[in-house]
C-alpha positions as CSV (number, residue, x, y, z in Angstrom):
1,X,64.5,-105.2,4.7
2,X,65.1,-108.8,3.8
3,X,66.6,-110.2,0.8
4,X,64.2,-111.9,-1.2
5,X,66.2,-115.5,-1.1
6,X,65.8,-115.7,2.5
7,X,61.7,-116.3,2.6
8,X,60.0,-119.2,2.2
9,X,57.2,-118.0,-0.1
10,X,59.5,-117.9,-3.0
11,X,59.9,-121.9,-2.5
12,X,57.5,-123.8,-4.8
13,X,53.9,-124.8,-4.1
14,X,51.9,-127.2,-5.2
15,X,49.2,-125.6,-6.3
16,X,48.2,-124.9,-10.0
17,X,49.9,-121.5,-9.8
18,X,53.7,-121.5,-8.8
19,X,56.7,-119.2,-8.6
20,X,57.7,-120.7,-11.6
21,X,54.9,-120.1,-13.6
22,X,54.9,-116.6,-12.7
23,X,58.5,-116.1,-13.7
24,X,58.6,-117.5,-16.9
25,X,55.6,-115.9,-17.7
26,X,57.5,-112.4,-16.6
27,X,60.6,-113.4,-18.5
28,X,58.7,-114.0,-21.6
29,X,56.9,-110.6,-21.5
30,X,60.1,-108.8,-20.9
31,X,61.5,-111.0,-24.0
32,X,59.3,-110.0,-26.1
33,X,58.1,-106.3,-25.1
34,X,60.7,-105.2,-22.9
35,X,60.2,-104.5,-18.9
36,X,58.2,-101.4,-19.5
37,X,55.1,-103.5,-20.6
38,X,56.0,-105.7,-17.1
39,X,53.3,-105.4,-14.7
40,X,51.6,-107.5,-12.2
41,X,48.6,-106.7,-13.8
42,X,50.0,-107.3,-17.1
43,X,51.3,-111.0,-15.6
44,X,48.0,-112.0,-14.1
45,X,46.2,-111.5,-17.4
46,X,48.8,-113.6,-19.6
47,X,48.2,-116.3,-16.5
48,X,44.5,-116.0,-16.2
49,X,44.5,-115.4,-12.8
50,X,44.0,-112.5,-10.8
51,X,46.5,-109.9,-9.8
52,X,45.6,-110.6,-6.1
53,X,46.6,-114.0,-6.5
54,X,50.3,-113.2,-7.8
55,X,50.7,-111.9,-4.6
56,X,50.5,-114.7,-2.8
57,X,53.3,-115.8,-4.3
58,X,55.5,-113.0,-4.9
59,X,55.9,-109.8,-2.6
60,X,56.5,-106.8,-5.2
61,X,57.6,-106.2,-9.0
62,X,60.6,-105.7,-7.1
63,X,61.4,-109.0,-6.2
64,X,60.1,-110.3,-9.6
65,X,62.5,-109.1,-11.1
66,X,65.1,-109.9,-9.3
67,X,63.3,-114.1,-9.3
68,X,63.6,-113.6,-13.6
69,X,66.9,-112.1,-13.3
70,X,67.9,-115.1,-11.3
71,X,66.4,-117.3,-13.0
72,X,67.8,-116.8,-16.5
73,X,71.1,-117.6,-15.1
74,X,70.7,-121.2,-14.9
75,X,73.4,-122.7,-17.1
76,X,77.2,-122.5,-17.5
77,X,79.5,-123.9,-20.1
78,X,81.7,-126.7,-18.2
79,X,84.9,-125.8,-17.6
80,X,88.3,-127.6,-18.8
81,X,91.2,-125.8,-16.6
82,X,92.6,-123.6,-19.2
83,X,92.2,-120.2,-18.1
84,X,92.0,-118.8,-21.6
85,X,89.8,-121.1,-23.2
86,X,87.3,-121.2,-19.4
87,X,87.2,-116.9,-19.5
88,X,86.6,-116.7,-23.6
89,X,83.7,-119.4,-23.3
90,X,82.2,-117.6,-20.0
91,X,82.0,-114.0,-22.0
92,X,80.7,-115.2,-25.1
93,X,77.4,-117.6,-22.6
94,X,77.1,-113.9,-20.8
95,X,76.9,-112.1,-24.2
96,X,74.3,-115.0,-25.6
97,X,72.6,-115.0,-22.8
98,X,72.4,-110.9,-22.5
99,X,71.3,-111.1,-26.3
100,X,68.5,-113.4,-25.8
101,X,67.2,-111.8,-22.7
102,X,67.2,-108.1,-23.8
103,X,66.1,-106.8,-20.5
104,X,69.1,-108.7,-18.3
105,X,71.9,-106.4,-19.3
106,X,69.9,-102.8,-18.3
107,X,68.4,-104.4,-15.3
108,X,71.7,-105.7,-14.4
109,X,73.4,-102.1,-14.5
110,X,70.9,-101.0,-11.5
111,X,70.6,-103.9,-9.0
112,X,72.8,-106.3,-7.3
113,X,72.3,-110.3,-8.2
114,X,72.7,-112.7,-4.8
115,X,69.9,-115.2,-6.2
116,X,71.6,-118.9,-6.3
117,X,71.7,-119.5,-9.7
118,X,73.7,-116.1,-10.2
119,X,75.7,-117.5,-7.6
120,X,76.8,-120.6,-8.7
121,X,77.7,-118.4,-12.2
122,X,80.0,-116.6,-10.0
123,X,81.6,-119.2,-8.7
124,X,82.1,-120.4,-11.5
125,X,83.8,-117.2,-13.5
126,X,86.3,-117.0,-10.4
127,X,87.0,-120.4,-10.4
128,X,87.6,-120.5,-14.5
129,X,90.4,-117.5,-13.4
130,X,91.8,-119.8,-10.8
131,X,94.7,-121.0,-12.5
132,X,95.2,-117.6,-14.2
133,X,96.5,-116.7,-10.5
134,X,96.0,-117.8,-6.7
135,X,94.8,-114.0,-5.8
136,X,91.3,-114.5,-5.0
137,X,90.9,-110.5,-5.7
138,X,92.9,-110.7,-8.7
139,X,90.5,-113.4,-10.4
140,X,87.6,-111.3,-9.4
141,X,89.2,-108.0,-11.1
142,X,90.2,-110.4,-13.9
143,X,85.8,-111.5,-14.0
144,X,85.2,-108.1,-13.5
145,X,86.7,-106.6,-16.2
146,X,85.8,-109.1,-18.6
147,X,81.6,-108.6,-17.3
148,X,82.2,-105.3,-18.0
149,X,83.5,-105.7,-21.6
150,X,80.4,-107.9,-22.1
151,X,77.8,-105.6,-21.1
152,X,79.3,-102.4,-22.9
153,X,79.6,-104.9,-25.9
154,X,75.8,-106.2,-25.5
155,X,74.5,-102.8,-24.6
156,X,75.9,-100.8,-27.9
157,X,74.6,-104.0,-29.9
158,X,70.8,-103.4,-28.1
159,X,70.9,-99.8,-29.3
160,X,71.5,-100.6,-32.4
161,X,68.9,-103.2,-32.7
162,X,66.8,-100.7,-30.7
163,X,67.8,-97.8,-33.8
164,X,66.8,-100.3,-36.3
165,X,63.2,-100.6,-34.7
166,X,62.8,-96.9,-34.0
167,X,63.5,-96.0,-37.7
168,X,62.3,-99.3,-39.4
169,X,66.2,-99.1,-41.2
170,X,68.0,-102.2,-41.6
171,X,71.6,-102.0,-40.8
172,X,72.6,-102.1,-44.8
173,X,69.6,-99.0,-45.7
174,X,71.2,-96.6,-42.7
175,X,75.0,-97.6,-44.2
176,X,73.6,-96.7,-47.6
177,X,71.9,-93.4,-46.5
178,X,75.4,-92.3,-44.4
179,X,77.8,-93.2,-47.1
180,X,77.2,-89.9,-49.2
181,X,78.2,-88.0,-46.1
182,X,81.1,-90.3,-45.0
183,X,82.5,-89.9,-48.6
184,X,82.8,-86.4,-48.5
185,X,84.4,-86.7,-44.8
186,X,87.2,-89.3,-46.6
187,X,87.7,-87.2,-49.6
188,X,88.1,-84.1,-47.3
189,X,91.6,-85.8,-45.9
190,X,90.8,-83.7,-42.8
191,X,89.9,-87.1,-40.9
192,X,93.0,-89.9,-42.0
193,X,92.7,-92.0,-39.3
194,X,88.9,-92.0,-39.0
195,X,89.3,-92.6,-43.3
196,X,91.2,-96.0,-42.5
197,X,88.2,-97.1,-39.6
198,X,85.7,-96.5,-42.6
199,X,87.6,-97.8,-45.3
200,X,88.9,-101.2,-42.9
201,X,87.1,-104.4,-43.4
202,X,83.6,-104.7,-42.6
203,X,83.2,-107.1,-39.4
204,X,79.9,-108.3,-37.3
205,X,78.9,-107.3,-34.0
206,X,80.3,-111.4,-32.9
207,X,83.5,-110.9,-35.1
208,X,84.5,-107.0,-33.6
209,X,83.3,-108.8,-29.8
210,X,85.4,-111.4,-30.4
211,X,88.3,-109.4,-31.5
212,X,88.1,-106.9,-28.9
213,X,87.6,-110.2,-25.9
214,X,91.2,-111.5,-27.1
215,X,93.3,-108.5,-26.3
216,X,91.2,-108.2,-23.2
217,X,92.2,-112.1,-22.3
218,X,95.7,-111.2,-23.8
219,X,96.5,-108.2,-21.5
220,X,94.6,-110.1,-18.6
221,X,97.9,-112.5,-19.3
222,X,100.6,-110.3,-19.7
223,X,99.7,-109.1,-16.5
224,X,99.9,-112.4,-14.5
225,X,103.3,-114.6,-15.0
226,X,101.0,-117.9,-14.5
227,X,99.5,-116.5,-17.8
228,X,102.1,-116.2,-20.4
């Protein structure tokens, strides 16, 4: 089976219709109603053209996915040659982007990128970690683990978004119908630590990400003697 970046149907045409077209179409239908309401069919109608027609220009809902997926990744932040500042900068563009693009972080978790534009991201990331140390393998762990702190970040903040639209509850109204409950929990003294989480200060979804990205980028550090 091919990979999708090696055929030359997915280059641009010139006719009214294009890959483009089609993709920011998709990506803008997944934006806004998630992947579930992503269809061919679904595509064709928002384009006025007939699903027949798609496929001359993409193969499956497969590889449309895989084009949006791709396609989203087209900017980075530039870099400036300090490891710290390169690594913090790339996780908080994957959490913004991850964010704005709802769909990216789930689809992400069950397929493999190798588009360009995913690519050049990757280059990028390892070469941020560069002067963190010369071990190619050690920058990619150090990526790695980072990508993986911003998509377990991003996906508990999509739940909870996700909660909110289930229930119609705001964040404050579910605080205020849980705090009858979590007071009697404190007051029991059978919880202390759990009593201290409750009773610390109250921080946003960015402030706790940003906490918990500094002792990641910390202990990525302490670990490498080019990063202390």
């Amino acid at each position: 089976m091919s990979l999708i970046w090696d055929r030359d149907p997915y280059r641009p045409k010139s006719q009214a219709l294009s890959v483009e077209r089609i993709v920011d179409a998709s990506i803008a239908i997944a934006d806004t109603e998630g992947l579930d309401a992503l269809s061919m069919r679904r595509v064709a109608t928002e384009l006025s053209t007939g699903t027949t027609t798609l496929y001359r220009y993409v193969d499956s809902r497969d590889d449309l996915l895989d084009l949006m997926a791709d396609a989203v990744h087209e900017n980075q932040v530039p870099l400036t040659g300090v490891w710290r500042t390169d690594l913090e900068a790339y996780a908080h563009h994957e959490r913004e982007l991850w964010l704005r693009h709802p769909w990216l972080a789930p689809l992400l978790a069950t397929r493999p990128l190798l588009g360009p534009n995913w690519l050049r991201g990757l280059e990028h990331a390892l070469t941020a970690a560069t002067p963190l140390t010369s071990d190619i393998a050690d920058a990619a762990a150090a990526v790695g683990l980072i990508r993986d702190y911003v998509r377990g970040a991003v996906m508990r903040e999509l739940a909870e978004k996700e909660t909110q639209r289930r229930t119609g509850q705001t964040e404050a109204q579910w605080r205020a119908t849980v705090a009858p409950y979590l007071s009697k929990v404190i007051a029991s003294g059978a919880y202390p630590q759990v009593a201290r989480f409750a009773e610390s200060v109250d921080l946003s979804a960015a402030e706790q990400f940003s906490n918990g990205l500094r002792r990641i980028i910390t202990g990525i550090g302490d670990s490498h003697p080019a990063g202390k």
